[in-house]
N, C-alpha and C positions, 0 to 999 in steps of 0.2 A: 504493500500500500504506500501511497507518498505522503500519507500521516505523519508525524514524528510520533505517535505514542502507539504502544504496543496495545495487542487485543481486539484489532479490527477483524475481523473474522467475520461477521453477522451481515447479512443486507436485508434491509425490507423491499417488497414489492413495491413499484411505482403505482401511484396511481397519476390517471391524464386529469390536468388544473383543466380551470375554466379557460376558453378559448375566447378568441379574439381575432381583430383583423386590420391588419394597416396597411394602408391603400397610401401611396408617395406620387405625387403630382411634381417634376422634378423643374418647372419651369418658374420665373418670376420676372417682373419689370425689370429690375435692377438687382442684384447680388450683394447685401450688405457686407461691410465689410469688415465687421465680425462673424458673421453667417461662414462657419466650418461644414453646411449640410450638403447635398447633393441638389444642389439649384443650378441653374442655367437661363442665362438672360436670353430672352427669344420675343421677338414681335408676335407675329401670325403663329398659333398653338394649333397642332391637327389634330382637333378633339376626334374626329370620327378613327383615325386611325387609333386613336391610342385608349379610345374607348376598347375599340375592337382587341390589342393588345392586351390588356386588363384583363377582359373574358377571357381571354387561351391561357392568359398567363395563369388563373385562376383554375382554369380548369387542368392545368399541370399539375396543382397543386393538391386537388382533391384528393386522390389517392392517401395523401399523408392523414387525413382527418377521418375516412372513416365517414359516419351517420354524424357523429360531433356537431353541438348547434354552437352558434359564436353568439356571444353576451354584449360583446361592445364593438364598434369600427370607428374609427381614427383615420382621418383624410387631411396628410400633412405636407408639408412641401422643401423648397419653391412655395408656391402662393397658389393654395387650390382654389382660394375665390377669385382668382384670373379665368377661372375655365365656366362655363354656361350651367343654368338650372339646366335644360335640355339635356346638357352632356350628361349630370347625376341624375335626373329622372330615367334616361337611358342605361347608366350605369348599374343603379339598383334594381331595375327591372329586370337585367341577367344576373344578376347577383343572387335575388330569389331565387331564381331559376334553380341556382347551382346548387346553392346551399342554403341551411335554415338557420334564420336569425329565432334569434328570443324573441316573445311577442313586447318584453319590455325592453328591446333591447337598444342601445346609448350610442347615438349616432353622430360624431361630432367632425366638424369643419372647420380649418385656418383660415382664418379671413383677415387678408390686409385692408386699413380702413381705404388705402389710396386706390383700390380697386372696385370700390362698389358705386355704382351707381342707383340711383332711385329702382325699389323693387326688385333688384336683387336675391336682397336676405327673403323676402317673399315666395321666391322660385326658390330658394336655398328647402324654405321652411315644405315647398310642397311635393318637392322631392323626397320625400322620408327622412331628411337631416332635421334632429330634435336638440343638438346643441353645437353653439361656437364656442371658437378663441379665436378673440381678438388680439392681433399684433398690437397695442396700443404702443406702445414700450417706453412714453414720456407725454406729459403734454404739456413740455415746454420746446418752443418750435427751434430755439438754436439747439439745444443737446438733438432732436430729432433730427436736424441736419447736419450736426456732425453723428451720428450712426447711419448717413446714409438712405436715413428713410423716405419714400416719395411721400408722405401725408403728412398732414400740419396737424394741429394741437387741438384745431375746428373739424377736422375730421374722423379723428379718432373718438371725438365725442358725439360726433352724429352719427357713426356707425353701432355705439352701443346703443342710444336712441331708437336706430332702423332696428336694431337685433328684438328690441323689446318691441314695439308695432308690429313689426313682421310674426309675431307671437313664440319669440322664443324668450321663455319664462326659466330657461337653463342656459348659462353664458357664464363664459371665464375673459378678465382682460388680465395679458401680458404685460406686465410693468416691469423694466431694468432699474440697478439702482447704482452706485460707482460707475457714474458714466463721468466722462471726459467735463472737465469743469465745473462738475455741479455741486453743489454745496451741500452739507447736513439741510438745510432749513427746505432747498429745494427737490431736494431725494423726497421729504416728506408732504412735501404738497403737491408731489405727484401721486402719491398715494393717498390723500387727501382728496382727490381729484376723480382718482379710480375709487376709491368707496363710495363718492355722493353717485355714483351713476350705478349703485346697488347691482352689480355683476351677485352671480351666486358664488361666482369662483374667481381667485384669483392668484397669478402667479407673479411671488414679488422676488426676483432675485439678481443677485450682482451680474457684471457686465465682467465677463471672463475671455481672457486673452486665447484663443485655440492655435494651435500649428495650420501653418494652409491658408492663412485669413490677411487681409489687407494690414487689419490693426497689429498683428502678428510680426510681420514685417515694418511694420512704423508704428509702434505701440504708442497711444497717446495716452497725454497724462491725465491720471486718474486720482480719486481724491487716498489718500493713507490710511496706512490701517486702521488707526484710530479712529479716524473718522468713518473709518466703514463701517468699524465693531460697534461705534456710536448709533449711527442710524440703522443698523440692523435691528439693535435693541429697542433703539423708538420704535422703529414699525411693529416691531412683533407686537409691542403693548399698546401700538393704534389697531392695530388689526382686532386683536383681542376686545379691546372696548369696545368695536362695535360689529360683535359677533362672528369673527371670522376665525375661524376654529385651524392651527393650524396642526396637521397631518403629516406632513411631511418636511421635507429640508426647506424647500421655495412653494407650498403652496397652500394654500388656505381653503376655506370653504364654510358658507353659512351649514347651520347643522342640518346631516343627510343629504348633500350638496358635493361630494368628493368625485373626483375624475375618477368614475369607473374603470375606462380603459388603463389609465395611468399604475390606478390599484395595482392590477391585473399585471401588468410589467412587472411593479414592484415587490407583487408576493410570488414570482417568480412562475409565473402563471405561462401557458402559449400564447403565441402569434402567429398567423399566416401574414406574408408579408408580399404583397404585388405591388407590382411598378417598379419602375429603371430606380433602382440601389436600392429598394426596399430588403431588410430584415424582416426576417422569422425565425422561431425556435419550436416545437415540436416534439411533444413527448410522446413514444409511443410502450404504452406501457406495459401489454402483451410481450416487448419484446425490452422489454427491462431499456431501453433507448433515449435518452433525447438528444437532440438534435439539433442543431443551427445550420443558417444558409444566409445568402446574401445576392439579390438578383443581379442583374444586367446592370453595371453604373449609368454609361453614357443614353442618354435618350435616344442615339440615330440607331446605335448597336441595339436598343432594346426594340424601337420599334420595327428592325429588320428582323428579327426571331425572336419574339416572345414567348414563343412553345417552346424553347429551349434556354430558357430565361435563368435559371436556376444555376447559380454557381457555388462553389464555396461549400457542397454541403456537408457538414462536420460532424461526428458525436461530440459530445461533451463526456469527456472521460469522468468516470463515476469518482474521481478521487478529487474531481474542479468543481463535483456542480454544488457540494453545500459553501462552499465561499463563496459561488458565482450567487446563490440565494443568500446568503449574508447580505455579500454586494449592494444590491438592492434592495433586501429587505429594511436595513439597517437604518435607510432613509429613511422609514417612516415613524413617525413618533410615539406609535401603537406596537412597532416591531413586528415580530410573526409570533405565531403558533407555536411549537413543537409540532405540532401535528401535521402541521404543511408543510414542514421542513421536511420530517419524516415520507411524508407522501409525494412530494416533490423530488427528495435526490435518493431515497434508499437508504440511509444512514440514519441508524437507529440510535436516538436522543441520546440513550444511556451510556453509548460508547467514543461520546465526546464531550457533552455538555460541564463534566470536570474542567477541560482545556479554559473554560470562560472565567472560572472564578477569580484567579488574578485581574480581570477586569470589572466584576463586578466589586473588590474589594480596591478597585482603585476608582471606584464613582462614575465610571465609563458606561457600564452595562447594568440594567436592572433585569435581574431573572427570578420568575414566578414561576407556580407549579406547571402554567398554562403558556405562559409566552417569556420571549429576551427579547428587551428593545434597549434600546441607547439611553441616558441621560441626558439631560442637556448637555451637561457639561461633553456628555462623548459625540451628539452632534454638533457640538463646537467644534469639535478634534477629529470629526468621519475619518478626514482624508488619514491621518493617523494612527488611529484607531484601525483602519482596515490594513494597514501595511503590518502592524502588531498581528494581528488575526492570520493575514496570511504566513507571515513567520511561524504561525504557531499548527495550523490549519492543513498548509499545503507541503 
């Protein structure tokens, strides 16, 4: 075993998490240049090809799931609100086809506010998409133009407006905070700003430098630590006052209000993942197995064979997957189960759950008969805390 502790011997049975499905739309206006994702600045979009794309791609994938119904869909980008109600009315109409969603099942769409025009979110809404996220990410217009965003500070607040008329009564807005010149006073009345416009959900998190990105190579200046540990602290305790319950590392939510699909990621749950770069993961639990994959990157290569879309596809060796479940469990403020750990990677509680104690006796880790989640103090220290874990772990 690649444990460090002796007496792994035992495995439990998989069993398959709840299922899911993320759909990558890989184009946008403009490429921000923090933006590390799989986007691509394109004029003219050829919805009908890459509709058609989608469906084969989709239907490649069937065979891994089996009868499995999917709980949540996630339509992320690039800028999925650049492509037509039409094209998603089209979309989930072979979608059904293919496979069977949950009758309650969490239908969510990226929406940039500089791409909506009047009645949009309308067509959004009557296509079977039951929630947004909004790109808002500021609504002061020079920090918005230095991240490169096409939409101004009047925009982003008319689009949570159209989101709520249009009758979506579940909506997240995207707020950055350490952005290039902005102050404690003003980090906080952007947040101020995004809670008068009563989203249910909200993701408030720092502005982080990635490999691969414009700011990367010309990193601009950002406010210091201090000041970020400062304004971290303010928001949490603005967020807090006026009901936003926070869940995880970056995201909040009024009570019963939490990003389904995101959960889902986080408890180390599946995904089927179509479209040019789109991720998936895949347990199949007959066969003791799970699995990752990683589609077609480039959009020309995906839309030239999307039947054959599927690259990358990996196990996750049984000795990776409970720190790849830490990983992300760890995020959340609630932590996991035992139980789901168990059922998730095969590794039975009893035969590691010792290894945690030096962390729980260092204020890092709280563990119940029922669940191990972080402390504050240990999501102050994630990135930390997980390098410890895998020294101990892997």
């Amino acid at each position: 075993m690649a444990y460090s502790f002796s007496g792994r011997l035992l495995f439990m049975p998989l069993k398959n998490p709840p299922l899911s499905l993320y759909i990558h739309t890989p184009w946008c206006v403009r490429k921000c240049p923090y933006c590390d994702f799989n986007s691509h600045e394109r004029g003219e979009i050829p919805e009908a090809a890459y509709l058609q794309a989608l469906l084969t791609d989709l239907e490649q994938d069937l065979p891994l799931i089996g009868e499995r119904t999917v709980e949540t869909v996630f339509i992320g980008g690039g800028t999925p609100s650049l492509l037509s109600a039409d094209f998603y009315q089209q979309l989930f109409h072979g979608i059904r086809q293919r496979l069977a969603l949950h009758p309650n099942v969490e239908i969510t769409l990226e929406a940039n506010p500089g791409t909506l025009e009047n009645g949009r979110f309308q067509g959004f809404r009557e296509a079977g998409i039951n929630r947004l996220s909004i790109g808002a990410q500021s609504f002061n217009n020079a920090h918005l133009q230095a991240l490169g965003r096409i939409h101004n500070a009047s925009a982003a607040i008319n689009a949570a407006h159209q989101a709520r008329e249009a009758g979506f009564d579940n909506f997240n807005l995207d707020i950055m905070h350490a952005l290039p010149g902005q102050t404690h006073a003003q980090a906080l009345d952007d947040l101020q700003q995004a809670i008068a416009l009563q989203p249910t959900h909200l993701s408030w998190y720092e502005l982080t430098i990635e490999p691969n990105t414009v700011f990367y190579r010309s990193p601009p200046v950002q406010p210091d630590s201090d000041t970020m540990a400062d304004t971290e602290q303010a928001g949490f305790a603005l967020l807090a006052e006026h009901g936003y319950l926070r869940y995880e590392i970056s995201a909040f939510a009024q009570p019963g209000r939490p990003c389904r699909h995101n959960l889902n990621y986080w408890q180390f749950g599946d995904y089927l993942g179509i479209g040019a770069g789109a991720h998936g993961k895949i347990t199949a639990a007959a066969q003791g197995d799970v699995h990752r994959y990683q589609k077609t990157r480039k959009p020309e290569d995906y839309l030239a064979d999307a039947a054959h879309a599927r690259r990358q596809h990996q196990p996750i060796a049984r000795e990776d997957r409970l720190f790849e479940a830490l990983l992300n469990g760890l995020r959340l403020t609630h932590g996991l189960c035992w139980q789901t750990l168990e059922d998730a990677t095969g590794e039975p509680v009893a035969q590691w759950r010792h290894q945690l104690t030096p962390f729980e006796q260092q204020g890092l880790l709280t563990l119940t008969d029922q669940r191990l989640a972080c402390t504050d103090n240990g999501l102050r220290h994630l990135n930390g805390l997980l390098e410890k874990l895998a020294a101990v772990l892997l």
